[in-house]
C-alpha positions as CSV (number, residue, x, y, z in Angstrom):
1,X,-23.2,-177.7,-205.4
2,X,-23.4,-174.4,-206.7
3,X,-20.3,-171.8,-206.0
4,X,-20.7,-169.6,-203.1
5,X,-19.5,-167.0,-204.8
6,X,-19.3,-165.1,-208.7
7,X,-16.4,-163.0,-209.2
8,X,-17.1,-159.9,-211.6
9,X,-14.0,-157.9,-213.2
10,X,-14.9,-155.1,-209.6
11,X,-16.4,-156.6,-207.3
12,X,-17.8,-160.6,-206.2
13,X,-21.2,-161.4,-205.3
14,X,-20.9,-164.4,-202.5
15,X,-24.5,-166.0,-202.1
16,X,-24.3,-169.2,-199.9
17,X,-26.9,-167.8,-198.0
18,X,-29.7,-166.6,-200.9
19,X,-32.3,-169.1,-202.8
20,X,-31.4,-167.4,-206.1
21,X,-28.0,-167.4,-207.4
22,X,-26.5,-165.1,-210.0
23,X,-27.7,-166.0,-213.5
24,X,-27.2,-165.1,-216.6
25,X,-30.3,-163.3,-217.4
26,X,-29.5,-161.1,-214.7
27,X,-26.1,-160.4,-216.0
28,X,-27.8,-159.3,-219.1
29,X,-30.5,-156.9,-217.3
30,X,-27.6,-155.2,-215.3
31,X,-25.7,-154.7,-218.0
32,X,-28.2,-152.8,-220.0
33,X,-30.2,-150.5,-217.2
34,X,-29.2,-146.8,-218.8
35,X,-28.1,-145.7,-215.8
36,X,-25.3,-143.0,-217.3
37,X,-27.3,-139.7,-216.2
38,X,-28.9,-141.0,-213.1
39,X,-28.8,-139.5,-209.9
40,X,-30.5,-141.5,-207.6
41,X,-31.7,-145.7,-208.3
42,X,-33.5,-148.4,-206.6
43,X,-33.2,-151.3,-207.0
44,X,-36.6,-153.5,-205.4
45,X,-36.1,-157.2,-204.6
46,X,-32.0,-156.9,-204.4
47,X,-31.8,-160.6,-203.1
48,X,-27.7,-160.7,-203.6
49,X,-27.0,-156.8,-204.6
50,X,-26.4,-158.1,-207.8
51,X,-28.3,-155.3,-209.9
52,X,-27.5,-152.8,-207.2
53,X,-23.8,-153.5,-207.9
54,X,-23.6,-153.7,-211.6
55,X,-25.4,-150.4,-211.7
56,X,-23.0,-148.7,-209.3
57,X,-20.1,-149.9,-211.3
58,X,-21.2,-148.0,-214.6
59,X,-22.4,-144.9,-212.6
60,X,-20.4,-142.3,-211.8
61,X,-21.8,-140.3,-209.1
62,X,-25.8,-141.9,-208.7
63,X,-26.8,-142.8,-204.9
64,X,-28.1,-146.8,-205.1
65,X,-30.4,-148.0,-202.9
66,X,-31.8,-151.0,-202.5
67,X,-35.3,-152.9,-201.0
68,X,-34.9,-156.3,-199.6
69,X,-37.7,-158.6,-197.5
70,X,-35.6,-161.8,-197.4
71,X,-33.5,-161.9,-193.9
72,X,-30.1,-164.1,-195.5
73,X,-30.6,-162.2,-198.3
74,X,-30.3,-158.8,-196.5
75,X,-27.6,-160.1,-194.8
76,X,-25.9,-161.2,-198.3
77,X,-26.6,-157.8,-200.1
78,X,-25.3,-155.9,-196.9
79,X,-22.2,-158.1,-196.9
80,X,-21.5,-157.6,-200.7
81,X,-22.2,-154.1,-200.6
82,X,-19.3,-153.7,-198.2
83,X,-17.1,-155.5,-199.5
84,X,-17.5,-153.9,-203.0
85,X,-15.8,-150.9,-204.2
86,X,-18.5,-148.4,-203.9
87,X,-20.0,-148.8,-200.3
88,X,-20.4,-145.2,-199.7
89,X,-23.0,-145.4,-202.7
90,X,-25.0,-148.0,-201.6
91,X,-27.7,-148.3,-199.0
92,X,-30.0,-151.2,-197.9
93,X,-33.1,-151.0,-196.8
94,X,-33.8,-154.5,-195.0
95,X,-37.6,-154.3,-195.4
96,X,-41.1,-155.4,-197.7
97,X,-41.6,-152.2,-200.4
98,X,-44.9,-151.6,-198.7
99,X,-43.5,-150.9,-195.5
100,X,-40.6,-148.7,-197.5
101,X,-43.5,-147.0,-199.6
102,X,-44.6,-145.5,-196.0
103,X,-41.8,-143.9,-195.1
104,X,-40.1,-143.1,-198.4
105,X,-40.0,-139.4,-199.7
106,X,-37.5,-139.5,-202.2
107,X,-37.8,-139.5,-206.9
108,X,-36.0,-141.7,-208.3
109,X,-34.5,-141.3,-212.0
110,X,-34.4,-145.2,-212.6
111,X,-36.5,-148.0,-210.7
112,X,-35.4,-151.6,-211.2
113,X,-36.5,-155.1,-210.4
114,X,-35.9,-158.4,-211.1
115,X,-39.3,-159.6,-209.0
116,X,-40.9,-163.0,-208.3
117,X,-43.0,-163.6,-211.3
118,X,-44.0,-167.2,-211.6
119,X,-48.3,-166.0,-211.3
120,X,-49.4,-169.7,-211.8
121,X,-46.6,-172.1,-212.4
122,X,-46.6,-175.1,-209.9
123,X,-43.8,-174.2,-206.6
124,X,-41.2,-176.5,-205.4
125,X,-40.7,-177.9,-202.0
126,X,-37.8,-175.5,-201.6
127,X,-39.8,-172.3,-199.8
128,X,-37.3,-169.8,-199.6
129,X,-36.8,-170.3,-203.5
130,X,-40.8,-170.0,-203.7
131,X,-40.4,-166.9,-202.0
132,X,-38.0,-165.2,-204.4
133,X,-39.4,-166.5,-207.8
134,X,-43.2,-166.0,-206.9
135,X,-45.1,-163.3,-206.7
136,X,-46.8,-163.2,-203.5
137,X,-44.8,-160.8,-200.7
138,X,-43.7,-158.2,-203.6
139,X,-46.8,-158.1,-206.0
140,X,-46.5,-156.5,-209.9
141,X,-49.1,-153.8,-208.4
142,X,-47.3,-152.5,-205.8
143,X,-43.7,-151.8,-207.5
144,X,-46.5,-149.8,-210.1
145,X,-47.5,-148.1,-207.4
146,X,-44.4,-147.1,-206.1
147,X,-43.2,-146.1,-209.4
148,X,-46.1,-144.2,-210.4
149,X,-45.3,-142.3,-206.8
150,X,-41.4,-142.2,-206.9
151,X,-40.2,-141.9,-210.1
152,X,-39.0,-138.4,-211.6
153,X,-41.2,-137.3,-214.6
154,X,-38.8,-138.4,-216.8
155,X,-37.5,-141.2,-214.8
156,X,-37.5,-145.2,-216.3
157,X,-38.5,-148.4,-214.7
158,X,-37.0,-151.4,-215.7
159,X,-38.4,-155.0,-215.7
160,X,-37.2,-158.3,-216.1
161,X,-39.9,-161.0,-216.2
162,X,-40.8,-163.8,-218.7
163,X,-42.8,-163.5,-222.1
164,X,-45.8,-163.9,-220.3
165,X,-45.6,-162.4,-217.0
166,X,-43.9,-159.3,-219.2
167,X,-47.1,-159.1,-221.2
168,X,-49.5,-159.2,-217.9
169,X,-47.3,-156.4,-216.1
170,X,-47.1,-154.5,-219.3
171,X,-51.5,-154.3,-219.0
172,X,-51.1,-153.9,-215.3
173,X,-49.3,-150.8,-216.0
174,X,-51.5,-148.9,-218.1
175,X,-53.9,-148.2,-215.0
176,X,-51.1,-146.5,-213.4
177,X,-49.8,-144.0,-216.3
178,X,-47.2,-145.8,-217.4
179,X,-46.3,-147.4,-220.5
180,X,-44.0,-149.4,-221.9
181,X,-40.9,-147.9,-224.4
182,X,-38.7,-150.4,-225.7
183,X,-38.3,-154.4,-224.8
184,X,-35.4,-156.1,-225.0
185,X,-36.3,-160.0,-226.2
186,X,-33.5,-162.5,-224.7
187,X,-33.4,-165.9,-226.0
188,X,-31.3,-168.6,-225.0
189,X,-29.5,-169.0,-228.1
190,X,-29.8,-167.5,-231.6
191,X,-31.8,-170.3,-233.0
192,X,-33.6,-170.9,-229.5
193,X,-36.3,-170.0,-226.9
194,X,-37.2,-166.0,-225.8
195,X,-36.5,-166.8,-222.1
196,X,-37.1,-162.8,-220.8
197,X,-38.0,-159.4,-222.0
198,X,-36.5,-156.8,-220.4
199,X,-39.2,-153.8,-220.4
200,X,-38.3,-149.9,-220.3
201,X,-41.4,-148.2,-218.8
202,X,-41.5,-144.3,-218.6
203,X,-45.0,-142.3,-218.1
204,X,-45.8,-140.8,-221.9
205,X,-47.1,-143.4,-224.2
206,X,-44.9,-144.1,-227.0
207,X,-46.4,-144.1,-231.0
208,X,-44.6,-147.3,-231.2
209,X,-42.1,-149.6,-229.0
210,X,-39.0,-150.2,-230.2
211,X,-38.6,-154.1,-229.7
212,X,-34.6,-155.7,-229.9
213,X,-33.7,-158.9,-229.2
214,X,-30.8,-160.3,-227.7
215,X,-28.9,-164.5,-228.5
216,X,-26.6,-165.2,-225.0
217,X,-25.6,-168.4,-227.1
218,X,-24.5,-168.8,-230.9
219,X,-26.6,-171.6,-232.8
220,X,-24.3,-174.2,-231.1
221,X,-25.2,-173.6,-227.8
222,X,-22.0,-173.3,-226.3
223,X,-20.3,-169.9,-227.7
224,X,-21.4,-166.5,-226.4
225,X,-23.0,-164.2,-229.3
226,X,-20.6,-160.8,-230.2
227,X,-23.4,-159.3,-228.6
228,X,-23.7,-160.5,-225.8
229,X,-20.2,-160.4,-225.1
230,X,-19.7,-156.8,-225.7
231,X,-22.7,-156.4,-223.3
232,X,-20.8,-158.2,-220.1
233,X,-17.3,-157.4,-221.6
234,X,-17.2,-154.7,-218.4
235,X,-18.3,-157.5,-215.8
236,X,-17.4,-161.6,-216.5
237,X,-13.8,-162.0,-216.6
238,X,-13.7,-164.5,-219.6
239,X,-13.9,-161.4,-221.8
């Protein structure tokens, strides 16, 4: 039975009552959102407030809010929210982006999502873990549009999807102005699979994209990398 909570170094994310669970992948896209100079964030498809509260932690002053469709999950984010150091900070907006796009007048510096992506992939009997891994109530083109509305000129979206999906999104995009900047390749191990990319989108086309990649797992599949280490080293506890 998974644990119905994960204990960061500031703050705990409990989640008996969401589909997805906190998972490593996750961890890593938290971890590297460049949210230093931001002022205001969202964060679309919170599910737990896990992105929404890793970002919080490394900002100093930003104002974080956060879209959620999913009722136990808006429940779950709400709860961790308040329970986490920075409540004042954070703000939930317990709605589908669509209906948020409506009545939302603000420019954010930084849009980020973690979003159902599975476009074709066969769905389990589970339906609530349907909901949050495929796309269907929060589709690719309407985070674009709300980017290509909300975002500051300079402002960044960030994307964490698999290889495929990453590459569909990133040809999505184009139609809206936007374009991606750098990609961060994760892979489960140094010798093993790319499991996500992690996509930095901002509106001027760039010459070239700078591509990194990223092993959670030395070649023995057991020991964390030095990278990936020093990247959680402010969140899991083991470090």
């Amino acid at each position: 039975m998974p644990n119905t909570y994960f204990q960061f170094k500031q703050f705990r994310i409990n989640q008996d009552q969401c589909a997805m669970k906190v998972c490593t992948d996750s961890c890593v896209f938290g971890a590297y959102v460049e949210v230093s100079q931001a002022q205001r964030i969202l964060d679309i498809g919170t599910g737990t407030g896990l992105l929404a509260l890793m970002v919080a932690q490394r900002s100093q002053q930003a104002g974080i809010e956060a879209v959620e469709i999913n009722p136990e999950a808006q429940v779950q984010a709400a709860q961790n929210f308040a329970e986490s150091p920075w409540p004042a900070r954070l703000q939930l907006h317990p709605m589908p982006l669509q209906d948020f796009a409506k009545e939302c007048s603000q420019q954010y510096d930084v849009i980020l999502s973690n979003p159902p992506f599975f476009l074709a992939s066969l769905k389990s009997d589970n339906a609530a873990k349907n909901a949050a891994k495929h796309t269907g109530d929060l589709l690719f083109e309407d985070i674009l549009t709300f980017a290509q509305q909300h975002l500051t000129p300079t402002g960044k979206l960030y994307l964490l999807l698999p290889p495929a999906e990453a590459l569909h999104f990133e040809n999505l995009a184009r139609a809206h102005g936007l374009y991606v900047h750098e990609t961060l390749e994760v892979y489960t191990r140094i010798d093993g699979k790319c499991i996500r990319h992690i996509q930095t989108y901002i509106f001027a086309p760039a010459d070239s994209v700078t591509v990194n990649k990223l092993a959670i797992r030395e070649a023995d599949g057991t020991t964390y990398t030095v990278a990936f280490s020093d990247l959680l080293r402010e969140y899991y506890l083991i470090f």
